[in-house]
C-alpha positions as a Markdown table, in Angstrom:
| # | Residue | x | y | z |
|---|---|---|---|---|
| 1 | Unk | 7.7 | -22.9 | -31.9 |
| 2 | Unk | 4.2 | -22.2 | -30.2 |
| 3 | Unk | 1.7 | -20.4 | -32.2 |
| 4 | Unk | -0.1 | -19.4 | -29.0 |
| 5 | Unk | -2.3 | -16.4 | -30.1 |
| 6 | Unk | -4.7 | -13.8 | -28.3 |
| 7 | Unk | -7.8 | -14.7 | -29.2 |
| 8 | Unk | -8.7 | -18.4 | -29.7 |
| 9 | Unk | -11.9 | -18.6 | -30.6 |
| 10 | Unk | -10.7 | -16.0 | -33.9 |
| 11 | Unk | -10.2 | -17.4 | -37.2 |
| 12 | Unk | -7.5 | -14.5 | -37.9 |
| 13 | Unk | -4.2 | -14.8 | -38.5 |
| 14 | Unk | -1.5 | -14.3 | -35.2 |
| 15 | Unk | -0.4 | -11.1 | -36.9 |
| 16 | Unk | -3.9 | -10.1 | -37.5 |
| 17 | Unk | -4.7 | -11.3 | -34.0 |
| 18 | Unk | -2.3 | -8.8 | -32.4 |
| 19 | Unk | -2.8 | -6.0 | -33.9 |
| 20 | Unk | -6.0 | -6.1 | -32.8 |
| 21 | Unk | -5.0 | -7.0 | -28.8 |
| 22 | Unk | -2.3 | -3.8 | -29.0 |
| 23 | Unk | -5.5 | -1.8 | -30.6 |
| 24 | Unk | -7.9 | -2.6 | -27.9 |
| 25 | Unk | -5.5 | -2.0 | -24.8 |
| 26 | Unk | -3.4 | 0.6 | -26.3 |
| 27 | Unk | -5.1 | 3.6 | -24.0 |
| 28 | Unk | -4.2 | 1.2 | -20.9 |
| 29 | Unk | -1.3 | 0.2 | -21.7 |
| 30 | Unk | 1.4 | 2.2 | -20.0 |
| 31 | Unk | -0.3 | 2.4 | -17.3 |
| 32 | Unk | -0.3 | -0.8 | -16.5 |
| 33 | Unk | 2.8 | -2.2 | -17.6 |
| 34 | Unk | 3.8 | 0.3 | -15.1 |
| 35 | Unk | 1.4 | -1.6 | -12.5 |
| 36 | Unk | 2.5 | -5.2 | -13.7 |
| 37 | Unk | 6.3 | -4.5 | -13.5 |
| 38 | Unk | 5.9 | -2.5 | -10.3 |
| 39 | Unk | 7.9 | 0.0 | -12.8 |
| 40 | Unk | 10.9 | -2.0 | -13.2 |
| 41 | Unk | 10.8 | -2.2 | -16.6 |
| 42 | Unk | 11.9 | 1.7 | -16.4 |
| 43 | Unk | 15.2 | 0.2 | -15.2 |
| 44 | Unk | 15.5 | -2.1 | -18.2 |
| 45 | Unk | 14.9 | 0.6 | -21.0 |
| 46 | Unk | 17.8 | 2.9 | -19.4 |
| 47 | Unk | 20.3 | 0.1 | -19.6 |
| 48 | Unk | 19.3 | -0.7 | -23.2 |
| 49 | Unk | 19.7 | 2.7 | -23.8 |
| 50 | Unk | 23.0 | 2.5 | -22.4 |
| 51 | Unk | 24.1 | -0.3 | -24.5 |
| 52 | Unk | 22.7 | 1.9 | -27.8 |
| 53 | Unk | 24.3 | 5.0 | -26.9 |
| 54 | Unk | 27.9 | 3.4 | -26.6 |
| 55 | Unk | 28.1 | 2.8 | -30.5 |
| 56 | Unk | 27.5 | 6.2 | -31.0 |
| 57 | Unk | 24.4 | 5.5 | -33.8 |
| 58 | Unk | 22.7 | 7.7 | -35.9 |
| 59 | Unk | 20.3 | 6.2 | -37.1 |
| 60 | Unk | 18.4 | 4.0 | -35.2 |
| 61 | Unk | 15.2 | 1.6 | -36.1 |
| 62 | Unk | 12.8 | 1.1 | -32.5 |
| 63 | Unk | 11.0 | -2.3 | -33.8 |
| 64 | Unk | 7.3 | -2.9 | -31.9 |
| 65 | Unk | 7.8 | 0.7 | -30.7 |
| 66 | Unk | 4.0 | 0.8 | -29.3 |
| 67 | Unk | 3.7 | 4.2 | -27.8 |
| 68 | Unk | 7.3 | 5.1 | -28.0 |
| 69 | Unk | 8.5 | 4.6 | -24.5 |
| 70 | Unk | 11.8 | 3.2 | -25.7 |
| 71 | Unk | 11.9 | 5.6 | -29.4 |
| 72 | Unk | 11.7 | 8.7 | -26.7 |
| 73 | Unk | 14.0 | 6.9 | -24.1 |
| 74 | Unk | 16.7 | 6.7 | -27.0 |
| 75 | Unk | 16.9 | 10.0 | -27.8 |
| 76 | Unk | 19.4 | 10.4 | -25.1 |
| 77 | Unk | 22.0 | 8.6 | -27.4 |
| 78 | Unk | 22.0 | 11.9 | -29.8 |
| 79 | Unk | 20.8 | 10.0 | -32.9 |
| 80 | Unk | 20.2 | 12.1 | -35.6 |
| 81 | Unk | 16.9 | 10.2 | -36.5 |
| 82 | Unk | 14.9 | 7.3 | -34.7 |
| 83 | Unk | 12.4 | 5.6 | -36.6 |
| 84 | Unk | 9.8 | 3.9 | -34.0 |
| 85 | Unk | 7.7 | 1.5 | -36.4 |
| 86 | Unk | 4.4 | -0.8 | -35.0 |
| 87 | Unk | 1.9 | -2.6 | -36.5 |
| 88 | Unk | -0.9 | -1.6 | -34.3 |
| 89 | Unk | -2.0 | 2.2 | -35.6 |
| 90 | Unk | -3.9 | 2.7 | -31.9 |
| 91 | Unk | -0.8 | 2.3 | -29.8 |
| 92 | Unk | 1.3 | 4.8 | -32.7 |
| 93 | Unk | -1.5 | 7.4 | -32.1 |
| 94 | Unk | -0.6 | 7.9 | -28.3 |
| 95 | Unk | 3.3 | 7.9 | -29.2 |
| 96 | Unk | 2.8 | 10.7 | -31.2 |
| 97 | Unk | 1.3 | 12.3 | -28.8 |
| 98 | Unk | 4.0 | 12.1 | -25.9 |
| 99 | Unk | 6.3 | 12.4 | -28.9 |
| 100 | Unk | 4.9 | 15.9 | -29.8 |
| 101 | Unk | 4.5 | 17.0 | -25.6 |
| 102 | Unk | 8.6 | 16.0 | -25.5 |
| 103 | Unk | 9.3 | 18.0 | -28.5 |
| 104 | Unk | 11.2 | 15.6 | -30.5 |
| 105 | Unk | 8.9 | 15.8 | -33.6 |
| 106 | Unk | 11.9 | 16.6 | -35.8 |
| 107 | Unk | 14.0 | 13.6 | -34.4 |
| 108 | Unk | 11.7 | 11.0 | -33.9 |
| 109 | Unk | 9.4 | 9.2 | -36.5 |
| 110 | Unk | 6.5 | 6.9 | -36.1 |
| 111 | Unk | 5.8 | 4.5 | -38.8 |
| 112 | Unk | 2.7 | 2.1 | -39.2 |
| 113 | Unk | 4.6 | -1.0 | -40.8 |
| 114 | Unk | 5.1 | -5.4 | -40.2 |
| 115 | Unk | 8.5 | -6.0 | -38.7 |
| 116 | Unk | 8.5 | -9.2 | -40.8 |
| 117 | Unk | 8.1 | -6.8 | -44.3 |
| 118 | Unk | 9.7 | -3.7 | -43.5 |
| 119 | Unk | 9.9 | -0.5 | -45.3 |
| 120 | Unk | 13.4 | 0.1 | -45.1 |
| 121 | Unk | 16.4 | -0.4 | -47.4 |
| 122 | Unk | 19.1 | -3.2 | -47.0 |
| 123 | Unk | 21.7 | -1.4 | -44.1 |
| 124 | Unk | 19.5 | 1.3 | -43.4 |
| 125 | Unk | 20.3 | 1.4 | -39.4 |
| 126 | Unk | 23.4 | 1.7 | -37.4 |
| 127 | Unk | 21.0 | 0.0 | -34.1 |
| 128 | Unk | 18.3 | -1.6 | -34.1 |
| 129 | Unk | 16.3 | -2.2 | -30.7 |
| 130 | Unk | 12.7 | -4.1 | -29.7 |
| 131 | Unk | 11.4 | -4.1 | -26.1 |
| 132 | Unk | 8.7 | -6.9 | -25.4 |
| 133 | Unk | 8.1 | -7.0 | -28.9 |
| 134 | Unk | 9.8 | -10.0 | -30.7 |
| 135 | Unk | 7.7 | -13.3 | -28.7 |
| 136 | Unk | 4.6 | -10.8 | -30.5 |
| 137 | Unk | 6.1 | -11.9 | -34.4 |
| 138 | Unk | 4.1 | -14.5 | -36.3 |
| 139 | Unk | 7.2 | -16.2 | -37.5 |
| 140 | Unk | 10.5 | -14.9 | -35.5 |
| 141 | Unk | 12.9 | -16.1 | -37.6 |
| 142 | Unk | 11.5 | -14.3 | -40.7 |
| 143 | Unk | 11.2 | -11.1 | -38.3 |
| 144 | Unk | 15.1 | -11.5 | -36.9 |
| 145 | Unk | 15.6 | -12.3 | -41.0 |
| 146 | Unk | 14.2 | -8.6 | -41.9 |
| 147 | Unk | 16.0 | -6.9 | -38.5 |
| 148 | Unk | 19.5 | -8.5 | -40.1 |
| 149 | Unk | 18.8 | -7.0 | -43.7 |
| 150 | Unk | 18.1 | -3.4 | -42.5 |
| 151 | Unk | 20.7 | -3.3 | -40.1 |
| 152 | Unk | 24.0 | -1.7 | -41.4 |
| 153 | Unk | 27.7 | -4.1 | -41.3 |
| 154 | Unk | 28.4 | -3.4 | -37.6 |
| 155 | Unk | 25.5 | -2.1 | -36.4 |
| 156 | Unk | 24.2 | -3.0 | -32.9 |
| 157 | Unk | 20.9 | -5.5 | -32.0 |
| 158 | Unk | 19.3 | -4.9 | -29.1 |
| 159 | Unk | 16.4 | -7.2 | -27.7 |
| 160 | Unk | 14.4 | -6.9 | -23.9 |
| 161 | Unk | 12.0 | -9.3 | -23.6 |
| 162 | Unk | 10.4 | -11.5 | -21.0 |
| 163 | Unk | 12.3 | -14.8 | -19.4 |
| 164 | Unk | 12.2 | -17.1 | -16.4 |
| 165 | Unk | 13.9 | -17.5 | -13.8 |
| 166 | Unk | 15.4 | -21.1 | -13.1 |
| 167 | Unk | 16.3 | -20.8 | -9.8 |
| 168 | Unk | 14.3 | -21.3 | -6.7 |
| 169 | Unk | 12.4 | -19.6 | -5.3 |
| 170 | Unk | 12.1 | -17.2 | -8.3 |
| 171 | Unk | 11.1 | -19.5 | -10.3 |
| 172 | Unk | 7.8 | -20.7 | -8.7 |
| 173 | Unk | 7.3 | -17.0 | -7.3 |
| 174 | Unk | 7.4 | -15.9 | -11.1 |
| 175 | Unk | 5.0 | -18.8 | -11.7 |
| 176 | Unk | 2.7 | -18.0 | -9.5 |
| 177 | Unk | 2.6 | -14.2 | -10.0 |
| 178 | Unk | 2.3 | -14.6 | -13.9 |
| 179 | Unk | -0.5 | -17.5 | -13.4 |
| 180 | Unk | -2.5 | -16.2 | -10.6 |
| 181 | Unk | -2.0 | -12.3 | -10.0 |
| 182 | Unk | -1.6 | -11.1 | -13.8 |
| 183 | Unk | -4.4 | -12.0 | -15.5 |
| 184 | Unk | -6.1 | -10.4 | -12.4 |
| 185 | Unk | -4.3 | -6.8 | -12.8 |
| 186 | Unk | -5.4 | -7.7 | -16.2 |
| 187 | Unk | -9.1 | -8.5 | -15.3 |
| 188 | Unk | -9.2 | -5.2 | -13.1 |
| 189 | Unk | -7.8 | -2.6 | -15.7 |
| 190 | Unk | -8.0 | -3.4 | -18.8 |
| 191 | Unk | -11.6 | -4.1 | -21.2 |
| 192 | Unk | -9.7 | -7.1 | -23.1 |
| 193 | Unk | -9.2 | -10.0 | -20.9 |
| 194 | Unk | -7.8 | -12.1 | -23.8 |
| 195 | Unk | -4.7 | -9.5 | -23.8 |
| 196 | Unk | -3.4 | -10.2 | -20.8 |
| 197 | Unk | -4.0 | -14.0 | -20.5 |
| 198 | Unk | -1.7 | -14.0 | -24.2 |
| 199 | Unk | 0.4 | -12.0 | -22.9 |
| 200 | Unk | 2.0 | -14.4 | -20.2 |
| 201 | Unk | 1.1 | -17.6 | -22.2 |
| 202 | Unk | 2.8 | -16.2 | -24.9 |
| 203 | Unk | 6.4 | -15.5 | -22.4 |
| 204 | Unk | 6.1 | -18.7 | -20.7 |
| 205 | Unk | 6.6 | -20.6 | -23.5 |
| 206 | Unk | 9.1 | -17.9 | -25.6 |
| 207 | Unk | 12.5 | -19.5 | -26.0 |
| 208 | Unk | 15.1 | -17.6 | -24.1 |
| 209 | Unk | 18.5 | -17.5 | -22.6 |
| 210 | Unk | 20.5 | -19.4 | -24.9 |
| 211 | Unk | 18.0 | -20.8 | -26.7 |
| 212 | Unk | 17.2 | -17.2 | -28.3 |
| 213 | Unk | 21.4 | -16.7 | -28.9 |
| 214 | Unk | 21.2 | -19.8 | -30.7 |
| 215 | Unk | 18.2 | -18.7 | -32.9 |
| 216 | Unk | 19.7 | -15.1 | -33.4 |
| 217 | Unk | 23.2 | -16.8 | -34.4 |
| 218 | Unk | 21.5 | -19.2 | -36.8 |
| 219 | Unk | 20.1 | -16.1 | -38.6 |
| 220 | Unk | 23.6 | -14.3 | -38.6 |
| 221 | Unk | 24.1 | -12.1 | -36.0 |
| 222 | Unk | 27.4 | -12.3 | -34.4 |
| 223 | Unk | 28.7 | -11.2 | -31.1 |
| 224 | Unk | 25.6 | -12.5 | -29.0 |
| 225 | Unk | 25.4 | -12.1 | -25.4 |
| 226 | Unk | 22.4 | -11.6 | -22.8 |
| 227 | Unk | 22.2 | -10.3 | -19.7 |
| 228 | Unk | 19.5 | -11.8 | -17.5 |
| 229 | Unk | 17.0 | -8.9 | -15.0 |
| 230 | Unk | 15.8 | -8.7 | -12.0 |
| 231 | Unk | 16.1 | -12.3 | -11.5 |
| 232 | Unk | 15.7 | -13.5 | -14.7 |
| 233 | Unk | 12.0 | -12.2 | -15.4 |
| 234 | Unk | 13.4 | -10.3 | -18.4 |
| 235 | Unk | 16.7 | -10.6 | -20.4 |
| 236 | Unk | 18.7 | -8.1 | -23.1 |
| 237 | Unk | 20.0 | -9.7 | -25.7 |
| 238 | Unk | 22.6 | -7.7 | -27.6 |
| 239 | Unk | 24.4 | -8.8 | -30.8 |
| 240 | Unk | 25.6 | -7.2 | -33.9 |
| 241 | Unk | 25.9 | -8.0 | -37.9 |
């Protein structure tokens, strides 16, 4: 798999590497995921949500949680306690502060950690979810490796992430837009240019689709389906141990 990383000319580590991307843009980064996405991605959180809150979970591991978007969304399901864990301390700060403005201090946690060297005991979680955060691991299979020893016998898996379409015109509309217009959004609002060039490099060349059910069932999850969104710029992937 393709070690693309942000920041070529950097003798750091990929892990290293992004920590120190999410760091950087973490002040603009809901804002402009909601200007690259043109807000879809809004859309996409409720229906993983949805998928979460039909196994009736009470505990519930939010993996690359950034500023807590998703760990917020999910308290909808009624989980006794959500755990939103990221690697980059700058993009925890601002979760804990829209944590703290929504009130859910006493049901949501934030947790600096590596999703390839968790924290947590073996079946610690009844779900487990990552939004845009699993083409971001230095090795995936080690990462999906961890997710599978935390998650309880029956728990629920839940992946969004980025894919491409395969059918025209989507395809060479998604091309375009990710080669041409992106990195200028990125060029325009955000003070790391680097981010936002890795940032597509690093979904174009992500396996998806099948390809990622194939990886997840090779590490042991079971059940494994996707749904393709919006055309198949982004997919949830949802499986279970």
């Amino acid at each position: 798999m393709s070690k693309i990383k942000p920041y070529k000319d950097s003798d750091l580590g990929k892990k290293e590497q992004v920590t120190k991307m999410f760091d950087t843009i973490s002040k603009d980064y809901d804002g402009l995921n909601r200007v690259i996405s043109f807000g879809i991605d809004i859309s996409w959180r409720k229906k993983v949500v949805a998928m979460v809150k039909e196994t009736q979970p009470k505990t519930i591991l939010d993996i690359a949680t950034g500023t807590g978007d998703l760990a917020i969304n999910l308290a909808q399901t009624d989980a006794e306690k959500i755990v939103g864990l990221d690697i980059s301390s700058g993009m925890l700060n601002i979760g804990k502060t829209k944590i703290k403005k929504q009130g859910l201090e006493n049901t949501i946690e934030m947790v600096l950690g590596d999703s390839e060297n968790m924290p947590f005991e073996d079946n610690s979680f009844d779900a487990i979810t990552v939004a845009f955060g699993v083409r971001n691991f230095e090795t995936l299979e080690k990462g999906l490796k961890e997710i599978h020893r935390v998650l309880k016998p029956n728990g629920t898996f839940v992946i969004l992430e980025t894919s491409m379409p395969t059918k025209t015109p989507y395809k060479q509309g998604y091309n375009f837009y990710t080669k041409n217009i992106l990195p200028l959004i990125g060029k325009m609002f955000s003070k790391d240019r680097s981010a936002y060039k890795y940032l597509c490099e690093s979904a174009s060349v992500f396996p998806f689709g099948e390809a990622l059910n194939n990886i997840l069932r090779e590490t042991g999850f079971i059940n494994v389906k996707d749904f393709p969104q919006t055309f198949g710029v982004a997919t949830i992937y949802k499986s279970s141990k």
